[in-house]
C-alpha positions as CSV (number, residue, x, y, z in Angstrom):
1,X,54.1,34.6,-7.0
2,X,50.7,32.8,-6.9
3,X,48.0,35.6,-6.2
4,X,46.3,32.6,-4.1
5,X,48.8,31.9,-1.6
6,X,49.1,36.1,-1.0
7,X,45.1,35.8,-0.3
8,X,46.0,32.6,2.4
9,X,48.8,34.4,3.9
10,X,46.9,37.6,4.2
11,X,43.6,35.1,6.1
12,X,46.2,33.6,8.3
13,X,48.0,36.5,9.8
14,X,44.6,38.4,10.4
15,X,42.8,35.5,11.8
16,X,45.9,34.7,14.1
17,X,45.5,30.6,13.2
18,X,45.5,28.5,10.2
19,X,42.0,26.9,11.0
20,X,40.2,29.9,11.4
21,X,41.6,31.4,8.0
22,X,40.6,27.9,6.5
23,X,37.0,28.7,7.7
24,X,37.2,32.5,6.2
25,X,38.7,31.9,3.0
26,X,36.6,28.4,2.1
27,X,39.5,25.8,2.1
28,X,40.6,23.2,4.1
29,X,43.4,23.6,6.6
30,X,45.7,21.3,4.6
31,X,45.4,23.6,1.4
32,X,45.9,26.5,3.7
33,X,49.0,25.2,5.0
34,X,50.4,24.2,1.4
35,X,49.8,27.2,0.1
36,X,52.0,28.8,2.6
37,X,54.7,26.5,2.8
38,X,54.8,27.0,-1.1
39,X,54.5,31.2,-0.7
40,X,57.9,30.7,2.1
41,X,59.8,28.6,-0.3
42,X,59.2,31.1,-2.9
43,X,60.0,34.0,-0.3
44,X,62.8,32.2,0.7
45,X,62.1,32.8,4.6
46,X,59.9,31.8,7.3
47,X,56.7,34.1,7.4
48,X,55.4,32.5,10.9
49,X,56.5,31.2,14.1
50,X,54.5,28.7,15.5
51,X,54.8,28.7,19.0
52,X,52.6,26.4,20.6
53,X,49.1,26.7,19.3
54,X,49.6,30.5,18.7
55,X,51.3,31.8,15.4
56,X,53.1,34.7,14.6
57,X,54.2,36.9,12.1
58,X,58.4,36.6,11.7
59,X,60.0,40.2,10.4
60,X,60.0,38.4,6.6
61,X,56.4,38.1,7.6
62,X,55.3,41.6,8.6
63,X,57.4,43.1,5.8
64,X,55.0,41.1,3.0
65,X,51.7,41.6,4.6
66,X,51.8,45.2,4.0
67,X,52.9,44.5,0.4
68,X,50.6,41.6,0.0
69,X,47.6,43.8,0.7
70,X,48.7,46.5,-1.6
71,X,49.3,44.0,-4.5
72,X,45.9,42.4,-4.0
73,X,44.1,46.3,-3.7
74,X,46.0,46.9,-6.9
75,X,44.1,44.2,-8.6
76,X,40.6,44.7,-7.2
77,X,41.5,48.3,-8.4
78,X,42.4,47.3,-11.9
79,X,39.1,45.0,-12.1
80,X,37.1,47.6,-11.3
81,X,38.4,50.2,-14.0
82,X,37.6,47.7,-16.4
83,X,34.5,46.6,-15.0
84,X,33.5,49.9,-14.7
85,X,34.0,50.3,-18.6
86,X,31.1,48.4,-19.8
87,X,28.6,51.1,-17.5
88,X,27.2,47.8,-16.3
89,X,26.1,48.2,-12.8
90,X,26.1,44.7,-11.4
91,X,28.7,42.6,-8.9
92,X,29.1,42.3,-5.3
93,X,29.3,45.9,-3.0
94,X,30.4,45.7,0.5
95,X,29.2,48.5,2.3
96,X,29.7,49.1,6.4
97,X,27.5,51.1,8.5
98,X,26.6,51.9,12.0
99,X,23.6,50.2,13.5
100,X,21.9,53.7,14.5
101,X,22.8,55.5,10.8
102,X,21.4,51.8,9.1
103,X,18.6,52.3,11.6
104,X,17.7,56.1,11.2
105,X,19.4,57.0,7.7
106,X,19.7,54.8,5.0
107,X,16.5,52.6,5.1
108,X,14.6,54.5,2.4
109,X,18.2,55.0,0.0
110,X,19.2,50.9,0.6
111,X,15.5,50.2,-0.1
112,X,15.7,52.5,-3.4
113,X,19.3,51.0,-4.4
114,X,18.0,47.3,-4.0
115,X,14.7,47.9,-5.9
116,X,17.1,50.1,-8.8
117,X,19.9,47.8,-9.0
118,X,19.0,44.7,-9.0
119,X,22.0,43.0,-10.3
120,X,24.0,44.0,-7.3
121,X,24.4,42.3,-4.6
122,X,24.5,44.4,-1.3
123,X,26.5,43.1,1.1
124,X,26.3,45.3,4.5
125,X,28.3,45.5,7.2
126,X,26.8,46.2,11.0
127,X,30.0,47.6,12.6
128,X,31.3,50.8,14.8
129,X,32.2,53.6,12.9
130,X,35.9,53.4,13.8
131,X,35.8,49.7,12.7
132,X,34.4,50.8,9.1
133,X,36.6,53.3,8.8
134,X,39.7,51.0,9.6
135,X,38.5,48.2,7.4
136,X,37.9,50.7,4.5
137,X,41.9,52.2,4.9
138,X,42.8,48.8,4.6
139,X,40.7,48.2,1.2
140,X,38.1,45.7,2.8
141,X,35.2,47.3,2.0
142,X,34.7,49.5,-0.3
143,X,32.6,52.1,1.7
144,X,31.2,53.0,4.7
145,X,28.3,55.3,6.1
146,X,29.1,56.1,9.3
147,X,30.1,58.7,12.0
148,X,33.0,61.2,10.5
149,X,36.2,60.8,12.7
150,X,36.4,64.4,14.0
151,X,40.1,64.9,12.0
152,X,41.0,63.5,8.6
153,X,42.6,60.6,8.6
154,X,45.0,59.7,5.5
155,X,44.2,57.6,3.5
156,X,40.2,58.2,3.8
157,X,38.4,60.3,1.4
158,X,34.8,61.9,4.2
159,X,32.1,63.4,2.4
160,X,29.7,64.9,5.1
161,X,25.9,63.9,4.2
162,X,24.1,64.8,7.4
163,X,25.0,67.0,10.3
164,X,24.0,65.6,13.3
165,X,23.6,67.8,16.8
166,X,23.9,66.0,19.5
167,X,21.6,67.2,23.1
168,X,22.6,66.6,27.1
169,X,19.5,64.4,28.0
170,X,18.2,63.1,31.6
171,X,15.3,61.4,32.8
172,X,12.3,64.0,33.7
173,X,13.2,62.5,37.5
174,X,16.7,63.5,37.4
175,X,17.4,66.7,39.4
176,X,18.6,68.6,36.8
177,X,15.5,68.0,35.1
178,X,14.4,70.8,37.0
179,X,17.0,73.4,37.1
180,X,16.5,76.2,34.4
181,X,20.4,77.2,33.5
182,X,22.5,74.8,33.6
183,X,26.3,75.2,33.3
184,X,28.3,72.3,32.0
185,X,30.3,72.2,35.2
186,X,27.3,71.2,37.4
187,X,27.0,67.6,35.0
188,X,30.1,66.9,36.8
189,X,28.2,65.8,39.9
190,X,26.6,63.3,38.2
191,X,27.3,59.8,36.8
192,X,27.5,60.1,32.6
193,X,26.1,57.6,30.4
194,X,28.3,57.7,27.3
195,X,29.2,55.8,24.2
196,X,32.3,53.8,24.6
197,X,36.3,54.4,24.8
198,X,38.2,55.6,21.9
199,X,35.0,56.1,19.6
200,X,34.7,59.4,17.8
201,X,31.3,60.0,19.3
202,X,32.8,59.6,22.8
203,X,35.6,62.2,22.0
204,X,33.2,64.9,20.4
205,X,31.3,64.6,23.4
206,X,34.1,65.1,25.9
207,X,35.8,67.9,23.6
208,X,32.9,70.3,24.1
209,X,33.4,69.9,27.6
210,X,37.0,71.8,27.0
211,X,39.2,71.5,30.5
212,X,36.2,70.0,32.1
213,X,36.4,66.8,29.8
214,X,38.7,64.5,32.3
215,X,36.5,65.5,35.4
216,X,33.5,63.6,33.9
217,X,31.9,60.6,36.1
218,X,31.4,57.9,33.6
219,X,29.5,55.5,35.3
220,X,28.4,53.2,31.8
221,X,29.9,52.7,28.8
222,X,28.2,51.1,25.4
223,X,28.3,51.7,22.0
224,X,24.4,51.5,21.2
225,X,22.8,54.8,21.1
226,X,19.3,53.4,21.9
227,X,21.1,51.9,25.1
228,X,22.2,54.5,26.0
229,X,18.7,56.5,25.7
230,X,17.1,53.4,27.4
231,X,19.4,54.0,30.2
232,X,19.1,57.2,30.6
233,X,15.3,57.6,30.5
234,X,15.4,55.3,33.5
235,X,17.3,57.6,35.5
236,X,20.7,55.8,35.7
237,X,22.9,58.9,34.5
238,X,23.1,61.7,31.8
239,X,23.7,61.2,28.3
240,X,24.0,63.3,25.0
241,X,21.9,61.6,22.2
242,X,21.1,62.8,18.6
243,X,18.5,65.4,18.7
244,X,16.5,63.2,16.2
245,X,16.4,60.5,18.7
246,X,15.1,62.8,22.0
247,X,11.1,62.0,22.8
248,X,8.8,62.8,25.7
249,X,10.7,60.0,27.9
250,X,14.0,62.5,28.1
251,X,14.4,66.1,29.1
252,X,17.0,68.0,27.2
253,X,19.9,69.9,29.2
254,X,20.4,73.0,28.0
255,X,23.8,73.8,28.5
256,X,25.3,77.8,28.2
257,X,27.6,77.7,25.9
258,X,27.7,74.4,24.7
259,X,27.1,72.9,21.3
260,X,27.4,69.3,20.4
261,X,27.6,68.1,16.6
262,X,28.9,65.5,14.9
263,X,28.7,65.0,11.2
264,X,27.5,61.4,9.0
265,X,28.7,61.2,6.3
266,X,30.7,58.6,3.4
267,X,34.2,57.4,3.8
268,X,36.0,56.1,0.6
269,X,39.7,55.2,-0.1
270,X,41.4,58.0,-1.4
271,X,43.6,56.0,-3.9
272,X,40.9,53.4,-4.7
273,X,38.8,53.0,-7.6
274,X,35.1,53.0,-7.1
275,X,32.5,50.7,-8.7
276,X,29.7,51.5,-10.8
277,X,28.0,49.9,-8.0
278,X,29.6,52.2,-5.4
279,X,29.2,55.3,-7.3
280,X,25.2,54.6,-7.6
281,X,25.1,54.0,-3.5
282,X,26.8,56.9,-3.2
283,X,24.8,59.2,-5.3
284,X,21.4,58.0,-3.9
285,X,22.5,58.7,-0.6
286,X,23.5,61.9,-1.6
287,X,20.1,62.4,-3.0
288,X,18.5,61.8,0.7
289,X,19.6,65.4,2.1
């Protein structure tokens, strides 16, 4: 089976259209669409409906794409056992952060890496932590520095770097600016600033507000934790920010009996090799604590 056509079918059903693939994967449509017609007369069996100008995977479809991308980790695994061999330290690295840990955490170890390793190239990733994570699982990237999912999630290998507390935070106008004990149930009679649905931020956040958690006004949603300080400095809700982020613009809310913490950290494939490349990242930013 042509390793090619496996990397085409594997473009095609992520992308959801031939054309788009074509753009991710550097050919043309046409060679795109030959190399699958040739993978489904191999296969025996249709791999896509085309319905209109949507596409979609057929059962016959489905069952290979899981194979497909374990074949094609296989063989990026075995290149980089042999690569690794030689000691050289050189090739591509794809690496996936958050933009607040690339902002606050790794500017001094990527700055060290690049200046050390110059025959790597670096290629980083701006995405969520739950994307990273994802995209690392399915063996697109090699590694990620991000936000720790709050469980462990097979097949991900979490290293914890930094430990991150987290503070409730309000504008110096807001009225609990001025109240000395706070208890968490009085936050409930305000809007809440927090990070979006489903992220693991969001969910540590609400867990440490125990039964109280679904009772929670959230007024604003984003994913950018200097939003969300910008909006809460102005007054437009509570928030609860990194402690390393909290300046004379925010009071902190201290709440009785409440701690917030979160942990950064690496995420790796269990099952997957690691490059020279990868083990030096990961041993400078182990160097940073």
């Amino acid at each position: 089976m042509d390793i090619s056509a496996l990397q085409a079918f594997i473009a095609v059903a992520e992308a959801g259209s031939f054309s788009r693939a074509a753009e991710r994967i550097f050919l043309t449509q046409p060679a795109i669409s030959k190399r699958i017609a040739a993978l489904e007369q191999d296969i025996g069996a249709r791999l896509f409906d085309r319905v209109g100008r949507k596409i979609h995977l057929t059962p016959a479809g489905e069952a290979l794409l899981a194979r497909s991308r374990a074949v094609l980790g296989e063989l990026e695994d075995i290149k980089r056992d042999i690569t690794n061999l030689s000691g050289t330290i050189a090739g591509e690295l794809s690496v996936a952060t958050s933009h607040h840990i690339g902002l606050h955490r790794l500017p001094g170890p990527l700055k060290r890496f690049h200046e050390t390793y110059t025959k790597v190239r670096l290629n980083l990733h701006f995405m969520d932590s739950e994307k990273a994570c994802r995209a690392v699982a399915k063996g697109d990237l090699e590694l990620a520095v991000v936000t720790l999912p709050p469980e462990s999630q097979a097949p991900l290998r979490l290293e914890k770097i930094w430990d991150d507390p987290l503070d409730i935070v309000v504008s110096p106008e807001h009225p609990l600016a001025r109240v000395k004990r706070v208890q968490a149930a009085m936050l409930l009679d305000y809007p809440a600033i927090l990070p979006g649905h489903g992220t693991y931020t969001r969910e540590i956040i609400l867990n440490a507000f125990g039964s109280l958690r679904d009772r929670i006004q959230v007024g604003m949603a984003t994913n950018y934790l200097e939003v969300l300080k910008m909006l809460a400095a102005i007054g437009l809700g509570w928030s609860a920010l990194p402690r390393t982020m909290i300046d004379e613009g925010l009071n902190v809310v201290q709440i009785e009996k409440m701690e917030i913490r979160r942990e950064l950290g690496i995420v790796t494939h269990e099952k997957r090799t690691l490059s020279n490349a990868g083990q030096a990242m990961i041993r400078i930013v182990r160097e940073t604590v």
